[in-house]
matplotlib code that plots the C-alpha trace (Angstrom):
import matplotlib.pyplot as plt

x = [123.8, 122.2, 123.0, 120.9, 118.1, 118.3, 118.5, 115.6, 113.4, 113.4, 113.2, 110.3, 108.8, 109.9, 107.9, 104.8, 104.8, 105.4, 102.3, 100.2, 100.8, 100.2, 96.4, 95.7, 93.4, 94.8, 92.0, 91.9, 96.0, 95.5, 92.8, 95.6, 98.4, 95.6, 94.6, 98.2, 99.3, 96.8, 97.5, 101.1, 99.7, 98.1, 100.8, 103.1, 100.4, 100.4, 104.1, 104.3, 101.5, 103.9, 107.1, 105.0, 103.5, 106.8, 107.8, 104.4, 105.3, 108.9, 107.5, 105.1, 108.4, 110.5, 107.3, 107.0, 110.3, 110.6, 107.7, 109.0, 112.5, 110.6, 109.0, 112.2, 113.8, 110.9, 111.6, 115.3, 114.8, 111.9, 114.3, 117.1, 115.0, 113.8, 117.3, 118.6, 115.0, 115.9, 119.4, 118.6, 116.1, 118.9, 116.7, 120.2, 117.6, 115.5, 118.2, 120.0, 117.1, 115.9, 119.7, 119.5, 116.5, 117.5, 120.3, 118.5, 116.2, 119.3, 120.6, 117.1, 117.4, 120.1, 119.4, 116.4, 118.2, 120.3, 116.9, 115.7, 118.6, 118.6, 114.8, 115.2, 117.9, 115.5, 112.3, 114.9, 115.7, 111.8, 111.1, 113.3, 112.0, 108.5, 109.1, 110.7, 107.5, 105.3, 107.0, 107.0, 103.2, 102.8, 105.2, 103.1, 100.0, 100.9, 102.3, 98.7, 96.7, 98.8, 98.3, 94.8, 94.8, 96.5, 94.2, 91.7, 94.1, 95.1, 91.4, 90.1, 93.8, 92.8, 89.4, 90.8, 93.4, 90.6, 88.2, 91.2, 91.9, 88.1, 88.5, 91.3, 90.1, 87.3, 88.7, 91.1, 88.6, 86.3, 88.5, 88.3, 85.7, 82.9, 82.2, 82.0, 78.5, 78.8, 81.0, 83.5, 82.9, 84.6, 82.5, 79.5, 81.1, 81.9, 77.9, 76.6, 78.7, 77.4, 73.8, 74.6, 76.2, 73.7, 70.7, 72.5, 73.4, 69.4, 68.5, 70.5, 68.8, 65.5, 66.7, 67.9, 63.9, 62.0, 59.4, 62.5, 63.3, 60.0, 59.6, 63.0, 61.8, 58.7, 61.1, 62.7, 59.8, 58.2, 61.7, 62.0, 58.4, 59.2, 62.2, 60.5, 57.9, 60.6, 62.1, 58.8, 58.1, 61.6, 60.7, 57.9, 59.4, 62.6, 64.7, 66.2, 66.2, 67.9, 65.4, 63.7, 64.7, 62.1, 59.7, 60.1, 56.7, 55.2, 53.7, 57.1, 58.5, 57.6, 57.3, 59.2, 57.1, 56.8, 58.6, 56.1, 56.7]
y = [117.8, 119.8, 116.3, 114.2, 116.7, 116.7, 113.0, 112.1, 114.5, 113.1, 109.4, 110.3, 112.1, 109.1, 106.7, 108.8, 108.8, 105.2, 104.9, 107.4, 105.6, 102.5, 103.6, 106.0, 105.2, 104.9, 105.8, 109.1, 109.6, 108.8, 111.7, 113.8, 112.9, 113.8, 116.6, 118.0, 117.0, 119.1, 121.8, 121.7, 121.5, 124.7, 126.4, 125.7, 126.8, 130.6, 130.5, 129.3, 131.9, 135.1, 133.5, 133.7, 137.1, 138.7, 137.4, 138.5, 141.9, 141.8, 141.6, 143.9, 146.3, 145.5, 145.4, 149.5, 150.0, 148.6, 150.7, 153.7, 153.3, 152.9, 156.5, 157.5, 156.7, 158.3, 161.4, 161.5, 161.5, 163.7, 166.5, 165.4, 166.3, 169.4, 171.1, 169.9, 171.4, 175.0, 174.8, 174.5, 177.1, 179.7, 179.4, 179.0, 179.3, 176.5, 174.6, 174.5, 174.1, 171.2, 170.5, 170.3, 168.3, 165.6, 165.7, 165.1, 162.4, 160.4, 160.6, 159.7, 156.9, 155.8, 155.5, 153.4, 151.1, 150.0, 149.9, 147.7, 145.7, 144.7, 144.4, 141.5, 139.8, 140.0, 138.5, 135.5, 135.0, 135.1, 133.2, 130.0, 130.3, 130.6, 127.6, 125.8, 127.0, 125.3, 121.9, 121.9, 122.7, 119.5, 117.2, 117.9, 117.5, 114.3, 113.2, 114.5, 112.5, 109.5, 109.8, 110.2, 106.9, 105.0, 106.0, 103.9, 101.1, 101.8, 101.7, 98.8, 96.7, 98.6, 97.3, 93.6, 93.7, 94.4, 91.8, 88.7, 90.1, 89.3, 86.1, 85.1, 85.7, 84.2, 81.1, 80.9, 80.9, 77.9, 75.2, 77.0, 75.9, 78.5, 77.6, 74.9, 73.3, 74.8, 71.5, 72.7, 72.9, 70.0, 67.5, 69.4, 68.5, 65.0, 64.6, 66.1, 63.6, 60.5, 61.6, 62.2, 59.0, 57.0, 58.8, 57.7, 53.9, 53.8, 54.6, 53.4, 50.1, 51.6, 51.6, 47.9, 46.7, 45.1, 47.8, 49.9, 47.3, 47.0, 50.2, 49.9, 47.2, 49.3, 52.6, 50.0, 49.0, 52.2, 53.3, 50.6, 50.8, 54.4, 53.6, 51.1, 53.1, 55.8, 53.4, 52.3, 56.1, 56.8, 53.6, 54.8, 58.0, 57.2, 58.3, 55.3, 52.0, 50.0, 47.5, 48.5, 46.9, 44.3, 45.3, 44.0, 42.6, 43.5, 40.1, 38.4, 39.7, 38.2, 39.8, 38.1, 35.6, 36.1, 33.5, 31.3, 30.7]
z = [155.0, 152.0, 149.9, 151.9, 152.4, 148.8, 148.3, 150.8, 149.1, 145.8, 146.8, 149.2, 145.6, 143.8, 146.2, 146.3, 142.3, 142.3, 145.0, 142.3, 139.4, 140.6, 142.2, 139.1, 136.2, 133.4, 131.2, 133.1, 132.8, 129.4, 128.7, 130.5, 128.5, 124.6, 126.7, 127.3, 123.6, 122.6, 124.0, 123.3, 119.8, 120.3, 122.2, 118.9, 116.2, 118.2, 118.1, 114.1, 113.6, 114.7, 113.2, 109.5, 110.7, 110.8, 107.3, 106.0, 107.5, 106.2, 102.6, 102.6, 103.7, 101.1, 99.0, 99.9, 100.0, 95.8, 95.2, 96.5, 94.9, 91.5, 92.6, 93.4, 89.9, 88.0, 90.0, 89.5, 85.8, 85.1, 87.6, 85.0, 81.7, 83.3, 83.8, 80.9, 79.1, 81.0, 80.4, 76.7, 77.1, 78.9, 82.1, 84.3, 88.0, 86.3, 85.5, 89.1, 90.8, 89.1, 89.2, 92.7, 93.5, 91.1, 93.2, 96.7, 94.9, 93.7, 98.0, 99.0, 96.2, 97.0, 101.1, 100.2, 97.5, 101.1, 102.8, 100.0, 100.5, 104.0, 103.8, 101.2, 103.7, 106.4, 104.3, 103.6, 107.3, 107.8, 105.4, 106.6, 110.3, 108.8, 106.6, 110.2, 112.1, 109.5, 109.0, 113.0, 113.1, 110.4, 112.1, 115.6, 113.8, 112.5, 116.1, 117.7, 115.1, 116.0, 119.5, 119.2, 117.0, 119.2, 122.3, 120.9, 120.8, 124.2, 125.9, 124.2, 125.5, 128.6, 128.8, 127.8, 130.3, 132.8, 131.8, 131.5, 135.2, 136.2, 134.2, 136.1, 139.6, 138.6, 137.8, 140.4, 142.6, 140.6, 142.6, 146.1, 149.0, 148.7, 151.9, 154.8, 153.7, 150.4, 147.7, 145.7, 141.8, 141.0, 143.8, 142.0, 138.6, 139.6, 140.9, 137.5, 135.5, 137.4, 137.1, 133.3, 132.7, 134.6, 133.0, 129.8, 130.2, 131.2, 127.5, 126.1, 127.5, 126.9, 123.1, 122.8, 123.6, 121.5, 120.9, 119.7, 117.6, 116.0, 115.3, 113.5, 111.5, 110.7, 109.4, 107.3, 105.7, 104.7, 103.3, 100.8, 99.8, 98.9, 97.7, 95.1, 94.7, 93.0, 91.5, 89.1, 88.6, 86.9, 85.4, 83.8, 82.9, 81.4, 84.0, 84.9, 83.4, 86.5, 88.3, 91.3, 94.3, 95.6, 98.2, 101.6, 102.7, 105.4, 106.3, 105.8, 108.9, 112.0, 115.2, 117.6, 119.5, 123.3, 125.4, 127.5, 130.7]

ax = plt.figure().add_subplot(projection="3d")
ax.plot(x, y, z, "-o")
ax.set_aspect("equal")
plt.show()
């Protein structure tokens, strides 16, 4: 029973995500998904940040600790030299007690040299998981910057996914009835293309007439006049020694006669 309480539940969550995802904008999921990267981003910075504070904190220990064992050593050897001074001076009280505290500066030396020790093995562990933490916070970074790169990508194929989809309806709907007294857009198509085709067969007669044709004639004329016309200037100048080409006259063409009825 607990099996297919369990099973309905997570298709009946599995259908409403489907139903979500299907009616949610993408451009706002995909704000969520930066917005959430981001985040993780910072979540993993804080965490890097304390991983390298405890190594920073782990040397300045064994940073002390050194010092103080250096302390430590100069101590134990001054106490030396002074009982061995008083011992050469017969001062046998001197002697021990100097003796003596040489003697508690070498345990205390020697308690801190361990300390010194298992300090340095610590900064090493630190060190490694603060190196870790760092190549984690670059490797993220790198992800987040690529993310963000590619969410300008994203919105403009977004935005031309949406605009072929309103290109498409659009032209599925070009052949459709727009309505019962409304033609379709290829009956208005086929209309335009007979207007267009008749309006130009009628110039093309309006062309062929003989005032067209005279005022051919007339273009013709003028172009070899000022053709010849060139032709004498370069002449004259040098330019070029080939003959003009003759002149049409004007008076030699005749204007085609009208036809009496």
């Amino acid at each position: 029973m607990f099996k297919l309480i369990r099973r309905g539940y997570k298709y009946v969550v599995a259908k409403l995500t489907g139903s979500f995802n299907e009616k949610a904008d993408p451009k706002v999921q995909l704000e969520q998904a930066i917005t959430e990267a981001r985040e993780q981003d910072q979540r993993l910075r804080q965490q890097a940040a304390n991983v390298i504070a405890t190594q920073k904190q782990a040397e300045l220990r064994v940073n002390s600790k050194i010092e103080e064992l250096g302390k430590l050593n100069a101590q134990a050897r001054q106490a030396l030299l002074m009982a061995e001074d008083a011992k050469k001076k017969g001062d046998a009280d001197a002697s021990t007690r100097y003796s003596s505290a040489a003697e508690s500066i070498a345990t205390r030396l020697v308690q801190v040299e361990k300390d010194v020790e298992s300090q340095k093995a610590l900064v090493m562990q630190s060190t490694q998981a603060s190196d870790q933490a760092k190549a984690a916070v670059r490797q993220n970074s790198m992800l987040l910057e690529r993310k963000i790169a590619e969410k300008s990508k994203l919105l403009s194929q977004l935005e031309q996914a949406k605009m072929q989809e309103e290109m498409n309806k659009a032209m599925a709907q070009l052949n459709q009835t727009l309505g019962d007294d409304v033609p379709t857009f290829d009956e208005i198509k086929d209309k335009i293309e007979t207007r267009y085709a008749k309006a130009t067969a009628t110039a093309e007669l309006n062309s062929t007439s003989v005032d067209s044709s005279i005022l051919e004639i007339e273009q013709a004329t003028q172009d070899a006049e000022a053709q010849s016309r060139l032709s004498q200037l370069r002449s004259e100048l040098g330019l070029d020694a080939a003959p003009a080409p003759a002149v049409i006259e004007t008076a030699a063409i005749e204007a085609p006669k009208p036809t009496e009825g």
